[in-house]
N, C-alpha and C positions, 0 to 999 in steps of 0.2 A: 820322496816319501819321507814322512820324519819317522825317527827312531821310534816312540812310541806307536804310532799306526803302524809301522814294520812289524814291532813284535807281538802286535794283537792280530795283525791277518797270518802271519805265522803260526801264532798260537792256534785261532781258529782252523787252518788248515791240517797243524795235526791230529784236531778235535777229528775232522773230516776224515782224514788219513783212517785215523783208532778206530772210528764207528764202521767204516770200510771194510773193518776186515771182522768186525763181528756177525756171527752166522746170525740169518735172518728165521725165524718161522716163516711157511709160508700164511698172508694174511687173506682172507677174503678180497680187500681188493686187490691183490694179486695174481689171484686164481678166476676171479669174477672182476673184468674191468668197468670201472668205477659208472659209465655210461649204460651197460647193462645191469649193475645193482639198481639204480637210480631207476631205471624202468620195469624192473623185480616190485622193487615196491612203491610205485609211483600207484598202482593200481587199487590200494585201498588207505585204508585212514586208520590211526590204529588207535596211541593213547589218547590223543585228543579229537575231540569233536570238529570237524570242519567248518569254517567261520559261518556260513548260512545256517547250520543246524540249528533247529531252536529257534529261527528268527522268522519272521513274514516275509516270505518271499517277492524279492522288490517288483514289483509289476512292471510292466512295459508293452509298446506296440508296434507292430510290425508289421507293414505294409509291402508286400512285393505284385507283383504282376496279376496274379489267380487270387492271396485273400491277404487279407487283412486281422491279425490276430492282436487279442489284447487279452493280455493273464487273468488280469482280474475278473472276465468276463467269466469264468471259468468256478470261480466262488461255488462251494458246496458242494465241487469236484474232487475226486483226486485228481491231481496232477500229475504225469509224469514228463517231466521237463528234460526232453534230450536235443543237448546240442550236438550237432553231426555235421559229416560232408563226405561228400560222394570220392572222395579222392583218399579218404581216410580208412585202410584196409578191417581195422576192427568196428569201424560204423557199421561196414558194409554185411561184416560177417553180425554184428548186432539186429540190423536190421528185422530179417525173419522173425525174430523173436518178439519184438516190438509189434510187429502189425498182427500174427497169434494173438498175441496176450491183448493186444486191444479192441479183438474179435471177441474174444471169450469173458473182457471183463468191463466191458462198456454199456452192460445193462444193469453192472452195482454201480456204475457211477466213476469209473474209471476212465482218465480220457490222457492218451496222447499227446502232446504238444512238441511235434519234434522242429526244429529253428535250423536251418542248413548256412553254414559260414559261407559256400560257395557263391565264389565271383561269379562266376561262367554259369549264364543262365539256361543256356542252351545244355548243356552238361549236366545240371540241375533236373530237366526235367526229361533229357533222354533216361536218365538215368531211374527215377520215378515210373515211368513208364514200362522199361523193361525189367523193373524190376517189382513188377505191380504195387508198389508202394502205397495204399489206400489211406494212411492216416494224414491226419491233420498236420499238415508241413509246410512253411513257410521261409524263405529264402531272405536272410536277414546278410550280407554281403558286407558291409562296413562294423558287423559284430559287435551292434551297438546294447541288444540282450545280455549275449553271454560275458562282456564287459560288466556289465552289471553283478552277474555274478562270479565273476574272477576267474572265470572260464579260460585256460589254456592249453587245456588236454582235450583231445577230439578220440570217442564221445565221452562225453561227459552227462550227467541225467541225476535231477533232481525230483524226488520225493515229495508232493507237495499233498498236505491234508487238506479235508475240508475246510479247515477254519482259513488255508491261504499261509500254514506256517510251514515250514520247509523241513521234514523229516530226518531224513536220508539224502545222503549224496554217491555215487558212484564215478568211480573214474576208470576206461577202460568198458570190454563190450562183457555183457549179461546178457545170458541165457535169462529174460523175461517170463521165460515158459516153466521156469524150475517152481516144484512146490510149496517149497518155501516161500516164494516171491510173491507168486500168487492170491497163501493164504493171509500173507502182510500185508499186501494192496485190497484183500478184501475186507480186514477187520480196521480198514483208515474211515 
């Protein structure tokens, strides 16, 4: 090692040594590990608008086994666009809510569109079934949708107005049935 690299990794190691022995506060991610913040607040959007907001919501079509869906078709609807999957613990507890609210608001024009990431087709629709799941859902496996829209948190549910532009976005399961939600899905 030469003299000069000697005395700068010395030097840095006293740096090390010094900071060592300075008492620390404790920090948030100390007390809260950095993988549990991150999903504290992965669940909403705060200063900024999330990249869809504002924009026309990209269309797409999705063919599985039982229907065949396409967004667009959908024009003059609201939308409520959830990506889901049966293996995803806050889908599941989301669910109820989702098929309520699409009971009670599909005669102002409110409609469902939930998209299931799920490979396992079998799994897909035991799971529909025992869990009387009535809405409009379609089993998109290769996640070529919610690609579309940068979808990588399950569920994930997008807002969409009549005109087809994309509102709102949510990440994380919603109580659909809360009054607020209601009275915002019915003044779209």
């Amino acid at each position: 090692m030469s003299g000069a690299l000697h005395r700068k990794t010395v030097s840095s190691r006293r740096r090390i040594r010094y900071y060592s022995y300075v008492p620390h506060r404790p920090s948030f991610s100390r007390i809260i590990p950095f993988p549990l913040l991150f999903l504290f607040f992965s669940g909403c959007y705060s200063s900024s608008h999330p990249s869809r907001v504002g924009s026309p919501a990209p269309d797409f079509t999705v063919q599985d086994s039982d229907h065949k869906v396409t967004l667009s078709h959908f024009k003059g609807q609201v939308v409520v666009l959830n990506f889901w999957a049966t293996w995803c613990p806050p889908c599941i507890e989301e669910m109820p809510s989702l098929v309520q609210m699409q009971q009670r608001m599909k005669s102002k024009g409110v409609t469902v569109v939930a998209v299931s990431i799920d490979v396992d087709q079998g799994a897909y629709e035991t799971f529909l079934k025992e869990h009387g799941i009535n809405l409009l859902t379609v089993r998109d496996p290769e996640q070529r949708a919610s690609a579309l829209y940068g979808t990588f948190k399950w569920p994930e549910t997008y807002v969409i107005d009549r005109s087809g532009i994309v509102r709102r976005k949510f990440i994380g399961a919603v109580d659909w049935t809360e009054p607020d939600l209601i009275d915002y899905l019915g003044k779209l």
